[in-house]
Residue frames as qw, qx, qy, qz and C-alpha x, y, z in Angstrom:
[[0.326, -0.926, -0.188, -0.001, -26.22, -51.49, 28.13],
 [0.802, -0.226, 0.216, 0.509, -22.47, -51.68, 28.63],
 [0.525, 0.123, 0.575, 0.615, -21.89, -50.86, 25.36],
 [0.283, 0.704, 0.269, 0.593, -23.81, -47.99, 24.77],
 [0.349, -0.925, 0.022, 0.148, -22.33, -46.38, 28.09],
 [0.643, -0.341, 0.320, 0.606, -19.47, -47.06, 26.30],
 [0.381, 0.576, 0.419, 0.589, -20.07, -45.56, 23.06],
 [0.190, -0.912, -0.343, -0.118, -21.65, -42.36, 25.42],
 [0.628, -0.558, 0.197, 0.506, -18.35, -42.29, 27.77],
 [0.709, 0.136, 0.473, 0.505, -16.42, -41.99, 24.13],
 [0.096, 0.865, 0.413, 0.269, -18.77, -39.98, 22.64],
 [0.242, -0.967, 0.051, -0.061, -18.21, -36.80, 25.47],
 [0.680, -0.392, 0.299, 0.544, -14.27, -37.87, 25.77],
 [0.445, 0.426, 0.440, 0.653, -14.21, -37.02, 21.62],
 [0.022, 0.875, 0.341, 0.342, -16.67, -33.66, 22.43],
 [0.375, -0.911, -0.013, 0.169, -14.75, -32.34, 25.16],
 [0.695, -0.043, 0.343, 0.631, -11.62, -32.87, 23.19],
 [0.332, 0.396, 0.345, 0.783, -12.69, -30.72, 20.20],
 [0.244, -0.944, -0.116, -0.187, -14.32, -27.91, 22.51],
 [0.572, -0.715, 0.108, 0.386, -10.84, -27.45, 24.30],
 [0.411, -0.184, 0.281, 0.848, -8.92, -27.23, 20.95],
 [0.180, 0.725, 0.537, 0.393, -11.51, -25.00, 19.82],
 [0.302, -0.941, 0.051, 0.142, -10.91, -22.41, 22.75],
 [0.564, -0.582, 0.311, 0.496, -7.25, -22.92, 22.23],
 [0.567, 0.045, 0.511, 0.645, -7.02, -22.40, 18.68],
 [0.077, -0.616, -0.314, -0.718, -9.50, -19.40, 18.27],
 [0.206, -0.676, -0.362, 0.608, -9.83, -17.33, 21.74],
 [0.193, 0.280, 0.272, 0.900, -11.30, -14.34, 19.51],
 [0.072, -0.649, -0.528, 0.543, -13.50, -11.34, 20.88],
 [0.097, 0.588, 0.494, 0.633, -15.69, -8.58, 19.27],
 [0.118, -0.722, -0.387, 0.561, -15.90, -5.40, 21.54],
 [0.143, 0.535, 0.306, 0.775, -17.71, -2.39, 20.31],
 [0.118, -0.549, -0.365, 0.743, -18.00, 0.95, 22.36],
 [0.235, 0.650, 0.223, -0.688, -20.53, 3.49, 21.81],
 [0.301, 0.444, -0.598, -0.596, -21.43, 2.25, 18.65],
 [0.811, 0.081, 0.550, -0.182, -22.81, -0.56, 16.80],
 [0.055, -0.260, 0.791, 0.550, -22.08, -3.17, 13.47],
 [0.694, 0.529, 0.108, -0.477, -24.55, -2.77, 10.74],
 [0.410, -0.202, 0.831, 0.318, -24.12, -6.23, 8.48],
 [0.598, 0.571, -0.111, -0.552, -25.74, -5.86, 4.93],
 [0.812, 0.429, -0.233, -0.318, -26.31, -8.70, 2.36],
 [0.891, 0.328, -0.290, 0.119, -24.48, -11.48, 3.27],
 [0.173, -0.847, 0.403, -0.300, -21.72, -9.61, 5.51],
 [0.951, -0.156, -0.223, 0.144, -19.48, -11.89, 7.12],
 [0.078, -0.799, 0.541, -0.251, -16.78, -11.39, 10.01],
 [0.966, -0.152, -0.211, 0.013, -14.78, -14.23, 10.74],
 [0.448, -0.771, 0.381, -0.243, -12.22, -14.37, 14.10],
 [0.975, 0.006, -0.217, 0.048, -9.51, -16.98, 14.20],
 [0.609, 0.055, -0.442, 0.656, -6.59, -17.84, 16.26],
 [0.378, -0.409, -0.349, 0.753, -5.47, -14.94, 18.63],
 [0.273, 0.327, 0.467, 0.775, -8.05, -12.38, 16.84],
 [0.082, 0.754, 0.555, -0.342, -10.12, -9.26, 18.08],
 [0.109, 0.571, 0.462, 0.670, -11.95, -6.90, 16.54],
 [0.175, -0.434, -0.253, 0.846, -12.05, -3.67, 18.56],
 [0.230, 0.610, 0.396, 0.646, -14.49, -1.30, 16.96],
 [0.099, -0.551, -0.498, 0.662, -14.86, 2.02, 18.91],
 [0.319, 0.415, -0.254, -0.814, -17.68, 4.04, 16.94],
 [0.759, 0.347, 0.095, -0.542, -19.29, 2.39, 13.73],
 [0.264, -0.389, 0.772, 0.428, -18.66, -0.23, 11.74],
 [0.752, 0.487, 0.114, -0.430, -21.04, -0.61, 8.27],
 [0.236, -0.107, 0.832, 0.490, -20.34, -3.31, 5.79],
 [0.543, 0.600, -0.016, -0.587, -22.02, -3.96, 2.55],
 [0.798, 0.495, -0.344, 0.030, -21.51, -6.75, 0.16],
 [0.135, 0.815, -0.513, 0.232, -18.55, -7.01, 2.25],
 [0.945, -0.228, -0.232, -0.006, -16.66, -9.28, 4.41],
 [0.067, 0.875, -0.347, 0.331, -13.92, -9.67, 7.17],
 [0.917, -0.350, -0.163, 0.100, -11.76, -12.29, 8.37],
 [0.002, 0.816, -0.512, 0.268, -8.82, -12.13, 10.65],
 [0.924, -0.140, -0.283, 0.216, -6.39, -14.90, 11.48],
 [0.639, -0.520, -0.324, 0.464, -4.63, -14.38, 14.67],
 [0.193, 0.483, 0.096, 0.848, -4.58, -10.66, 14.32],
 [0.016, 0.704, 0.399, -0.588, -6.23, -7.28, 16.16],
 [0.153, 0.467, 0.475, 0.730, -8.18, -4.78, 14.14],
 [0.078, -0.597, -0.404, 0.689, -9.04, -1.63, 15.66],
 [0.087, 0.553, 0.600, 0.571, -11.41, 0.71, 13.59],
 [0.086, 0.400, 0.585, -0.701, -13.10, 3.69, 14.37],
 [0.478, 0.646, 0.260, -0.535, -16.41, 4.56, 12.36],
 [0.218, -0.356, 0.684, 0.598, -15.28, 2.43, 9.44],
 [0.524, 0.540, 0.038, -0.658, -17.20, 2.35, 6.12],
 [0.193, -0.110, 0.895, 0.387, -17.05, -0.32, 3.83],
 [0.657, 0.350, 0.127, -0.655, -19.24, -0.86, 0.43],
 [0.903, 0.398, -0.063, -0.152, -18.83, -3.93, -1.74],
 [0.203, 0.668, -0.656, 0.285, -15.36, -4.52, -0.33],
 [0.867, -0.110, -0.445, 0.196, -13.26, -7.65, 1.42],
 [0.181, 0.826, -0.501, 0.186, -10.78, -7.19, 3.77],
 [0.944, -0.283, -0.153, -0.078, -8.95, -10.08, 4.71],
 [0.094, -0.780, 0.498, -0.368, -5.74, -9.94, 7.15],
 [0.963, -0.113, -0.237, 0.059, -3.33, -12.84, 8.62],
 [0.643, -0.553, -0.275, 0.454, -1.70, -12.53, 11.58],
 [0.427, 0.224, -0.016, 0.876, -1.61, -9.02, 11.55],
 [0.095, -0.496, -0.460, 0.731, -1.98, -5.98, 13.36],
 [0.131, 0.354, 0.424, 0.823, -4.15, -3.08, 11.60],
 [0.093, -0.630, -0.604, 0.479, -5.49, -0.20, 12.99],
 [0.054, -0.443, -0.198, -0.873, -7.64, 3.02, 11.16],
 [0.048, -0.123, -0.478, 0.868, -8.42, 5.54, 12.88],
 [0.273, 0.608, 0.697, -0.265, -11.95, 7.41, 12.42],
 [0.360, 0.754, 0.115, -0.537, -14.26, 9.06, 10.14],
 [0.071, 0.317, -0.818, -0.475, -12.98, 6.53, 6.69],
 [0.599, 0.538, 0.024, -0.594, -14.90, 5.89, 3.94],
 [0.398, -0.245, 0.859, 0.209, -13.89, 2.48, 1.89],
 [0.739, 0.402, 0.147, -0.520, -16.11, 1.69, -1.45],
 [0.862, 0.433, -0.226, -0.135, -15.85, -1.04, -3.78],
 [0.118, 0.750, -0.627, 0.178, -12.43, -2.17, -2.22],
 [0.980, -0.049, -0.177, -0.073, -10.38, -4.87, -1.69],
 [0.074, 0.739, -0.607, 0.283, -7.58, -5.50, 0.70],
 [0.952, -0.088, -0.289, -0.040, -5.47, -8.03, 1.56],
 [0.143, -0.797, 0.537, -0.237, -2.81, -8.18, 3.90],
 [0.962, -0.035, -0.260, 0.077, -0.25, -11.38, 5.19],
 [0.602, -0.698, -0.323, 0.215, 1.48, -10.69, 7.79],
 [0.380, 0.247, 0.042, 0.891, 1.39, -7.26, 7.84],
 [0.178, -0.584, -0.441, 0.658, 0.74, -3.92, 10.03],
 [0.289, 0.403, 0.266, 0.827, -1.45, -1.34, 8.68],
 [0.097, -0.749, -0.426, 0.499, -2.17, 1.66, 10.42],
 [0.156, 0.310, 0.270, 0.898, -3.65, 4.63, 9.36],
 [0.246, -0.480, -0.543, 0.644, -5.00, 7.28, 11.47],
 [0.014, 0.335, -0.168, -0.927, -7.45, 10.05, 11.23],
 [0.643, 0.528, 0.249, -0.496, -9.61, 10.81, 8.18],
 [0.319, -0.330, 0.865, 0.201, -9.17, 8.88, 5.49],
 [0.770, 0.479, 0.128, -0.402, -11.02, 8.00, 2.10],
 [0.409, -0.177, 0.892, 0.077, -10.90, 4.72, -0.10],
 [0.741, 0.382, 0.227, -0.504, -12.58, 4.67, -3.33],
 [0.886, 0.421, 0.103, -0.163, -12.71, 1.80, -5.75],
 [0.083, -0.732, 0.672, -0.071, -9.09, 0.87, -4.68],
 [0.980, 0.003, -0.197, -0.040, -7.49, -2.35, -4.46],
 [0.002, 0.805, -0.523, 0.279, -4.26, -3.24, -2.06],
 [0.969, -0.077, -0.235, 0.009, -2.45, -6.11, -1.74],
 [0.081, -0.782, 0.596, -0.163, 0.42, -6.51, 1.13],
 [0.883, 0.026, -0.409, 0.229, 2.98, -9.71, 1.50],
 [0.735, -0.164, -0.221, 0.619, 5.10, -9.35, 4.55],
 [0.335, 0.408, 0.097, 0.844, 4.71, -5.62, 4.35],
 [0.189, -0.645, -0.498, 0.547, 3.78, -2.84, 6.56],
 [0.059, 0.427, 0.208, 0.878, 2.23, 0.92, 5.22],
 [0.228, -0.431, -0.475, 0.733, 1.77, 3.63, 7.71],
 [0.223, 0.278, 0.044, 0.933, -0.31, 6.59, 7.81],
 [0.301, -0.291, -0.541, 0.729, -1.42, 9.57, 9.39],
 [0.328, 0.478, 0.034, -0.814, -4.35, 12.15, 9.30],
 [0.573, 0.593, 0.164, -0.542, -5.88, 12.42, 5.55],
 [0.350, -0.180, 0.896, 0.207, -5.36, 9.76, 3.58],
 [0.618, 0.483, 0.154, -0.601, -7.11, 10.27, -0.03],
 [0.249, -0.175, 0.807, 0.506, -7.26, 7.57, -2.81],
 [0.668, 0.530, 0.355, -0.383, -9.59, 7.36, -5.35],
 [0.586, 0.307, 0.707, 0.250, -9.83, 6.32, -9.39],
 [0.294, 0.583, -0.063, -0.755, -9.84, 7.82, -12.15],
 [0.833, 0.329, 0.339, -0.287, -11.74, 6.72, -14.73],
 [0.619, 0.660, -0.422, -0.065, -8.78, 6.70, -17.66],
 [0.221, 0.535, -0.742, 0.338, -6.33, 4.91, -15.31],
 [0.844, -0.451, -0.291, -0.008, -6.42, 1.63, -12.75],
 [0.188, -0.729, 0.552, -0.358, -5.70, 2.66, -9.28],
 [0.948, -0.070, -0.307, 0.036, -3.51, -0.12, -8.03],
 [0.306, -0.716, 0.570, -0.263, -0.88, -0.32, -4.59],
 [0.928, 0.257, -0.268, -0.005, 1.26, -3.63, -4.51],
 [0.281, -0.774, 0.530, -0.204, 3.46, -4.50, -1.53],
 [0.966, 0.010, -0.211, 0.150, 5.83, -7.29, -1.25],
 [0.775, -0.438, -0.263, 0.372, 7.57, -7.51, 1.45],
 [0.291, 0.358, -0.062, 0.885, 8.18, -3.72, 1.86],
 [0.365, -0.282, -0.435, 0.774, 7.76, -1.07, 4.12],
 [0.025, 0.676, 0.391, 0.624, 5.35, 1.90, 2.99],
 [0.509, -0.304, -0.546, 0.592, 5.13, 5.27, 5.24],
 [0.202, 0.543, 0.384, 0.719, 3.27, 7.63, 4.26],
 [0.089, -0.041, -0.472, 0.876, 2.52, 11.41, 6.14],
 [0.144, 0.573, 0.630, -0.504, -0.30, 13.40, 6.60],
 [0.410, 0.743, 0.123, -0.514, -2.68, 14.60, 4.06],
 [0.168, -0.313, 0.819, 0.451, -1.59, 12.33, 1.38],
 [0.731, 0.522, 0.072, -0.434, -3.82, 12.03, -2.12],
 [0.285, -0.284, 0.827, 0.392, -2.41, 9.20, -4.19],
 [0.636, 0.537, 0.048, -0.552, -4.17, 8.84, -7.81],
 [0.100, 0.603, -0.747, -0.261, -1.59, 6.72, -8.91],
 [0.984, -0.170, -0.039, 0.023, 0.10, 2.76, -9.05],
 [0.234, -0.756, 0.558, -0.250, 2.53, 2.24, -6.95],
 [0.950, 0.193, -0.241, -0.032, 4.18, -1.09, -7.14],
 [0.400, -0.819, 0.226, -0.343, 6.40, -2.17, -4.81],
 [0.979, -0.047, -0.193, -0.040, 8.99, -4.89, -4.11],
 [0.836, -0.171, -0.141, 0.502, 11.71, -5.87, -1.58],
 [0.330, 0.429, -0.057, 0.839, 11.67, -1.98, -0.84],
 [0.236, -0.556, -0.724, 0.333, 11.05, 1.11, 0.77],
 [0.080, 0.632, 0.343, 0.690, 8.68, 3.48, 0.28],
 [0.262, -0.434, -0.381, 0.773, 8.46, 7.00, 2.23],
 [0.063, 0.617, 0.213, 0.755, 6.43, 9.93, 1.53],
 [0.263, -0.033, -0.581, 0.770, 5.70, 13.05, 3.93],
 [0.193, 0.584, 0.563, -0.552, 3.02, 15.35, 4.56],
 [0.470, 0.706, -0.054, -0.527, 0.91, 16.84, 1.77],
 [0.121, -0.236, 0.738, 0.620, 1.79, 14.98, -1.13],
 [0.786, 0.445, 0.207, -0.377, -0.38, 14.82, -4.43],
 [0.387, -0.088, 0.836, 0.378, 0.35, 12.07, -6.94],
 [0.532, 0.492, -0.087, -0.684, -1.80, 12.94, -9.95],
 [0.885, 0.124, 0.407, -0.190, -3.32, 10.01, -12.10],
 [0.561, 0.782, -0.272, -0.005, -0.82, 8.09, -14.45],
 [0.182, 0.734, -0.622, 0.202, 1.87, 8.33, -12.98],
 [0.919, -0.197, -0.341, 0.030, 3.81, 5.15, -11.71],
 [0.161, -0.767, 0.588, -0.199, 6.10, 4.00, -9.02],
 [0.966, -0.158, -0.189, -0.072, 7.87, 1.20, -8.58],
 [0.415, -0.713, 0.462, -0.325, 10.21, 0.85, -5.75],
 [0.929, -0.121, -0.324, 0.130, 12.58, -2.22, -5.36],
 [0.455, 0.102, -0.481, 0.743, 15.33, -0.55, -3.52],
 [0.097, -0.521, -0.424, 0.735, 14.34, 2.94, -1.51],
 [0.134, 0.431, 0.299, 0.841, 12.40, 5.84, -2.59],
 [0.215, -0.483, -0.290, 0.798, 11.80, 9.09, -0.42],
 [0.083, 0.636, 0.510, 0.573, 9.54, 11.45, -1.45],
 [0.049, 0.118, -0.198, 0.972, 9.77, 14.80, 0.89],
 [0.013, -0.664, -0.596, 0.452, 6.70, 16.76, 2.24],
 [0.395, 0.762, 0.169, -0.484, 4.44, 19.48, -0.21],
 [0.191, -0.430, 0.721, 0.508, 5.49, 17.68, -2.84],
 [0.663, 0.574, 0.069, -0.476, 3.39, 17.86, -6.59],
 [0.283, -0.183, 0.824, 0.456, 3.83, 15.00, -9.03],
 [0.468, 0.198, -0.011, -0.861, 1.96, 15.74, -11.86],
 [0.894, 0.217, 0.240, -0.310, -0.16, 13.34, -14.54],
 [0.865, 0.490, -0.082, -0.072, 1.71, 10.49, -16.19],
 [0.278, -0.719, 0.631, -0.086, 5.23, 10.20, -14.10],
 [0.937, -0.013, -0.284, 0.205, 7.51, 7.31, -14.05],
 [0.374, -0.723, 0.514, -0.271, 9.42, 7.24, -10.82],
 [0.981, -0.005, -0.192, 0.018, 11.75, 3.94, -10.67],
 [0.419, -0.720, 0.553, -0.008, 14.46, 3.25, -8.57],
 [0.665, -0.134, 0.722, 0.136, 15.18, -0.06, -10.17],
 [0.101, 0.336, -0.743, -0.569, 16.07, -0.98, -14.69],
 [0.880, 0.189, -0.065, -0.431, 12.80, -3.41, -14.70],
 [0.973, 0.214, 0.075, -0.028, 15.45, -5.66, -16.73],
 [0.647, -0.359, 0.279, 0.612, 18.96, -6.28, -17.34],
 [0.503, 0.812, 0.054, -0.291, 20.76, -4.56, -19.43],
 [0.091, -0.431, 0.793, 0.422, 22.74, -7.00, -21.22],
 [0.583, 0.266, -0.178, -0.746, 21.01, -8.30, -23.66],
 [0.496, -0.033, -0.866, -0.048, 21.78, -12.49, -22.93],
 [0.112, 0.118, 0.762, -0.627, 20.84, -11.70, -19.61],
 [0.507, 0.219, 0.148, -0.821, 17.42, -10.62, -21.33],
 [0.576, 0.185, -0.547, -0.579, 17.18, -13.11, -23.35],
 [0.198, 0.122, -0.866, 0.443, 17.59, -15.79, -20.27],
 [0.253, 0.139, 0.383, -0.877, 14.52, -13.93, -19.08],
 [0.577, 0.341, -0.347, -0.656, 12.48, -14.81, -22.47],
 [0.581, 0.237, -0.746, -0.225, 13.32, -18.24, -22.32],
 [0.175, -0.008, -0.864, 0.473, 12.34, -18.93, -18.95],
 [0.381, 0.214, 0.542, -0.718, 9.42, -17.62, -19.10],
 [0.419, 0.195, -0.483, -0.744, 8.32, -18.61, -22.38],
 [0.155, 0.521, 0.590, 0.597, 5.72, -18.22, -23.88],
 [0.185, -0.799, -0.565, -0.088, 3.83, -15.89, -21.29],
 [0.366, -0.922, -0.018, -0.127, 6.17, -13.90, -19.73],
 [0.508, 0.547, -0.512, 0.425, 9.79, -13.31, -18.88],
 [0.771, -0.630, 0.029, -0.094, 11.03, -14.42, -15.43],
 [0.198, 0.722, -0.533, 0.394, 14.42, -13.38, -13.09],
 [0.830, -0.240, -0.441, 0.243, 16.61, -15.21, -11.20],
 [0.366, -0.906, 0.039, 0.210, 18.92, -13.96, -8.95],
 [0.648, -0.093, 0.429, 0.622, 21.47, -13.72, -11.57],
 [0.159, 0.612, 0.463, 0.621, 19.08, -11.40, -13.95],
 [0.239, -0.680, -0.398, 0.567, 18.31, -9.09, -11.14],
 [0.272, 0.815, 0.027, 0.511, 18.14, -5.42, -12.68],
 [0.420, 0.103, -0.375, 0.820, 20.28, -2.94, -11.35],
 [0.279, -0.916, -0.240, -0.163, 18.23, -0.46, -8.52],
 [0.264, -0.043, -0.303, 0.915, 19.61, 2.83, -6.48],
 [0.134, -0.642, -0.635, 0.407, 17.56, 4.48, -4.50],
 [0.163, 0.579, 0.346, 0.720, 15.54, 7.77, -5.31],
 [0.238, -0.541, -0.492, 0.640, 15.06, 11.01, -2.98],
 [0.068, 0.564, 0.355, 0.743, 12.87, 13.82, -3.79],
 [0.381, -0.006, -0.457, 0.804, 13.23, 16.21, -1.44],
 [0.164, 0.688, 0.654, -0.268, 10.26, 18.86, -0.16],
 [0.274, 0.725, 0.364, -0.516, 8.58, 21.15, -2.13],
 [0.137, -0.195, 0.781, 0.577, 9.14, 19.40, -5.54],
 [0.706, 0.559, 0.041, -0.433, 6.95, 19.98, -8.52],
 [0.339, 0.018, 0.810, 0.478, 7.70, 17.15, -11.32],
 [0.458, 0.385, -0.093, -0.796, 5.82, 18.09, -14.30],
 [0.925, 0.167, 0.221, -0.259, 3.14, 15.91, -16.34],
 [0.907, 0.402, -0.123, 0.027, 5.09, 12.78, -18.45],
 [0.161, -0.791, 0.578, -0.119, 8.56, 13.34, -16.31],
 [0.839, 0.168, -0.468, 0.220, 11.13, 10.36, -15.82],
 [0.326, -0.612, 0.679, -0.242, 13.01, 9.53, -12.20],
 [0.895, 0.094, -0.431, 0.062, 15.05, 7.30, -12.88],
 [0.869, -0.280, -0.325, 0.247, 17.20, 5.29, -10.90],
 [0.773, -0.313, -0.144, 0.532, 19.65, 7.25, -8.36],
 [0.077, 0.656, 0.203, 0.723, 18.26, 10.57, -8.73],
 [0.283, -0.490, -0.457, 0.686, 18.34, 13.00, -6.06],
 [0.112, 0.655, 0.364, 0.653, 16.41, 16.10, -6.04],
 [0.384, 0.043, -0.445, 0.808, 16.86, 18.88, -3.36],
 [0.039, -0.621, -0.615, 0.484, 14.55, 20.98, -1.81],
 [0.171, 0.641, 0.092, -0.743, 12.68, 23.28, -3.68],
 [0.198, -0.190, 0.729, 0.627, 13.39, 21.42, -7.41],
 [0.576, 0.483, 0.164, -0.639, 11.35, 22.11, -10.09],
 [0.470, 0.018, 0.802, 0.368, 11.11, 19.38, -12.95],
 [0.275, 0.401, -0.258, -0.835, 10.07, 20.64, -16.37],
 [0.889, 0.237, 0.271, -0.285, 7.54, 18.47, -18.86],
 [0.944, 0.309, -0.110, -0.040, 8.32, 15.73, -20.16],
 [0.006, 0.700, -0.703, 0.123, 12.41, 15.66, -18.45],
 [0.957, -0.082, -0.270, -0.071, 13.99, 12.47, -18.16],
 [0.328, -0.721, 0.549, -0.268, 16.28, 13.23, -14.41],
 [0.929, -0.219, -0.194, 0.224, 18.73, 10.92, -13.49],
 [0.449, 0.354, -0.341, 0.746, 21.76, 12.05, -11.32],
 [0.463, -0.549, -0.426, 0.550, 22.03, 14.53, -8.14],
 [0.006, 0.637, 0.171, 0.751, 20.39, 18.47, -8.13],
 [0.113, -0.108, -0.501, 0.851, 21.04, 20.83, -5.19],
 [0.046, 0.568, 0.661, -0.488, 18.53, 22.64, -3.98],
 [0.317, 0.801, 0.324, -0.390, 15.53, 24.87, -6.21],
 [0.107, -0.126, 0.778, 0.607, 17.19, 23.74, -9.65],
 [0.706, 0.528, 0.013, -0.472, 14.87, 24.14, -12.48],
 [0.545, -0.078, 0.796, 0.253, 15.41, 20.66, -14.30],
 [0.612, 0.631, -0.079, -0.469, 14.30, 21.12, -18.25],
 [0.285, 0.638, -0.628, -0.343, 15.23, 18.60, -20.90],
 [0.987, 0.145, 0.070, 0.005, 15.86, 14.59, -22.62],
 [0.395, -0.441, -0.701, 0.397, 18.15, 14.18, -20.33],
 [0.175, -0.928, -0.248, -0.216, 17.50, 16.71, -17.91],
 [0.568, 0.200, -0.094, 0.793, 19.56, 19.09, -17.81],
 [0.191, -0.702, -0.502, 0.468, 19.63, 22.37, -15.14],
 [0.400, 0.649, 0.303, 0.572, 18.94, 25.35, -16.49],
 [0.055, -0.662, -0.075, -0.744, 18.40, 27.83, -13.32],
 [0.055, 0.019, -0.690, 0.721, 18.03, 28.57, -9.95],
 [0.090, -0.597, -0.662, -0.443, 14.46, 28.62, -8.75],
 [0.043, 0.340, -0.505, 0.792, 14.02, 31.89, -6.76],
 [0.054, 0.252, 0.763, -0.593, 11.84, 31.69, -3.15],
 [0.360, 0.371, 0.477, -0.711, 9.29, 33.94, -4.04],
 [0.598, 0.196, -0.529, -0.569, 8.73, 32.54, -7.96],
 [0.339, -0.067, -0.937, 0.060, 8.55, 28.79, -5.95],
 [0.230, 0.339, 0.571, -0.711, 5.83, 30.33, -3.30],
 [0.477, 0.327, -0.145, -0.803, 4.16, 31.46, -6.59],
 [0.200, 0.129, -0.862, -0.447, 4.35, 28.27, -8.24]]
């Protein structure tokens, strides 16, 4: 008798143990106003550490799934269709009336907000340590010749209102800025290890290469250092191989044309017009017509031929 009030006594000492670091290691809450969550096939939200899920309006999954470790997630009338999103200790907050399909995001501790309307198709975004901002209309989507891909590491992303990205954008140990109205047209890459700025009504056409940064050295032991560390699969930098990066600024109401180069430590000024196929490196005042391998100015662009454009 003894002995199994002792075992009992034990028993609730052990249970009341792992119910107290249960409250203390997940206090998570699920509040939804005027609205409700519609779970489809499997759905799965999962709350951990210091984690709520705020939903004001709708939240529809599909195939889908959400887990937050010690985070907040604020949504309004979010859409998800065959899509993850999974988020650690971070903050992340869309706004309403977004549309999410096939998608996958991943965040680690990192802050995304993005406000407004807002469409997500068959996208994929991974953030390390990074944070990407935006505001209002917020269009990505696929195209069927090109994978749309977005890649943060530990960078900054900021992007304005009414922003259509068709691109890949590839990011590292930078920052990335764009303003209001920008279209990125499919093709075209960025990759960003220092800074790049990208103005407001600003047209990049199909098949760009924006880079702030050489990829690789350019001495040629340093490359070969690269080869021999990574061999057989792949080349791999220390902090001796670094490439060389300077930062890129493209100012507002810049047309690049389709198959353009920005390279590293280019400036472009308000109003610049890049011709096909130019490869720009250097500093252009304002409403330069850029034409050429390199590129080379050829003209002023006037006001009312750049209204026309």
């Amino acid at each position: 008798m003894k002995k199994r009030l002792r075992v009992l006594f034990l028993f609730f000492v052990w249970l009341q143990f792992r119910l107290a670091r249960l409250t203390k290691s997940y206090p998570s809450n699920i509040i939804v106003k005027r609205g409700y969550i519609d779970l489809r096939l499997g759905s799965t939200i999962k709350l951990e550490g210091k984690s709520r899920l705020l939903v004001d309006g709708n939240l529809i999954l599909s195939h889908s799934s959400i887990i937050l470790v010690d985070a907040e997630f604020v949504s309004g009338n979010l859409i998800i269709t065959k899509s993850t999103i999974s988020l650690s200790s971070t903050d992340a907050m869309l706004g309403a009336d977004g549309i999410i399909t096939d998608t996958t995001i991943k965040a680690k501790d990192s802050h995304i907000e993005i406000l407004d309307y807002y469409k997500i198709v068959n996208f994929s975004i991974k953030l390390s340590s990074s944070k990407i901002k935006s505001k209002c209309y917020l269009g990505i989507t696929n195209d069927m010749r090109y994978p749309l891909q977005i890649n943060f590491i530990n960078t900054i992303g900021i992007l304005g209102q009414n922003v259509n990205l068709h691109c890949i954008i590839d990011c590292k140990q930078g920052n990335l800025f764009m303003g209001d109205n920008v279209f990125i047209n499919s093709g075209t890459q960025i990759r960003c290890e220092n800074s790049i700025s990208i103005g407001s009504n600003v047209f990049i056409s199909y098949d760009c290469i924006i880079f702030d940064t050489n990829t690789h050295a350019v001495d040629p032991e340093v490359r070969q250092q690269e080869i021999d560390l990574g061999f057989p699969n792949f080349t791999r930098q220390t902090i001796h191989s670094l490439p060389q990066t300077a930062p890129i600024s493209i100012g507002n109401q810049v047309w690049i044309g389709m198959r353009s180069a920005i390279l590293k430590g280019t400036t472009l000024g308000t109003g610049c017009v890049v011709g096909l196929m130019s490869v720009v490196s250097g500093e252009y005042d304002n409403y330069c017509l850029i034409v050429g391998n390199p590129g080379k100015y050829v003209k002023k662009v006037k006001i009312n031929e750049l209204l026309q454009i």
